[in-house]
N, C-alpha and C positions, 0 to 999 in steps of 0.2 A: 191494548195498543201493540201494535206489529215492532219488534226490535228494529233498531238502525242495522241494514248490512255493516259489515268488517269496513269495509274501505270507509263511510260516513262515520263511524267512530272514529280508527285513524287518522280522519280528516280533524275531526272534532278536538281529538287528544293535541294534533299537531296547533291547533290556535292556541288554547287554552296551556300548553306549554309554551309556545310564544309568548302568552301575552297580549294576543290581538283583541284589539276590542271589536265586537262583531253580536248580533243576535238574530238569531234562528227566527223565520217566518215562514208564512203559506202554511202547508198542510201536513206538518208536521208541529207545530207548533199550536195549531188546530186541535191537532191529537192529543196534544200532550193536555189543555186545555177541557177536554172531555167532547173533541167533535172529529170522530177521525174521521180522515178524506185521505187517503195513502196515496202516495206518487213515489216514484222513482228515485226523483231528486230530494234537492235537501236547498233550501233556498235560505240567504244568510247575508245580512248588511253587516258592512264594516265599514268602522267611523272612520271618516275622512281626513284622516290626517296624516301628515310625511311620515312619522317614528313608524303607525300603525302600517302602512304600507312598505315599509320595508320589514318589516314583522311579517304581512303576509306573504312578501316574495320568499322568505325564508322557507314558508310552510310552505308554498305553492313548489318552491323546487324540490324540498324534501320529499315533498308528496309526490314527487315525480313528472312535475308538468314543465320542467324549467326550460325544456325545449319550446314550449308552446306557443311563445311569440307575445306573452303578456308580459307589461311591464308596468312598472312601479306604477307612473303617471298615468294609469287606467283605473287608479284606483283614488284618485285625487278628484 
């Protein structure tokens, strides 16, 4: 199985320091499963809940995206 690039880790580190509850799907999860299909991205539900989305806007601005026009209630 092909390592996560640095920034998908970092991304990873930052939930799981949060706290977000969230789980990895598509084709990486695939992989990890014993059927690799490699892409780019990295695709990831997160449960829907108030506490958990502001857990993720946490990670989302640390991660550097805080400009980006996402907000809490897009993840409700």
């Amino acid at each position: 199985m092909r390592p996560l690039s640095s920034d998908l880790r970092e991304f990873i580190h930052l939930l799981n320091t949060k706290s977000v509850k969230y789980v990895i799907v598509g084709a990486w999860a695939l992989a990890f499963h014993g059927r690799p299909r490699y892409t780019g991205d990295l695709d990831v539900f997160v449960a829907r809940e108030q506490d958990n989305a502001d857990r993720l806007m946490e990670v989302i601005e640390a991660f550097g995206f805080g400009r980006a026009g996402i907000a809490r209630d897009d993840f409700l």
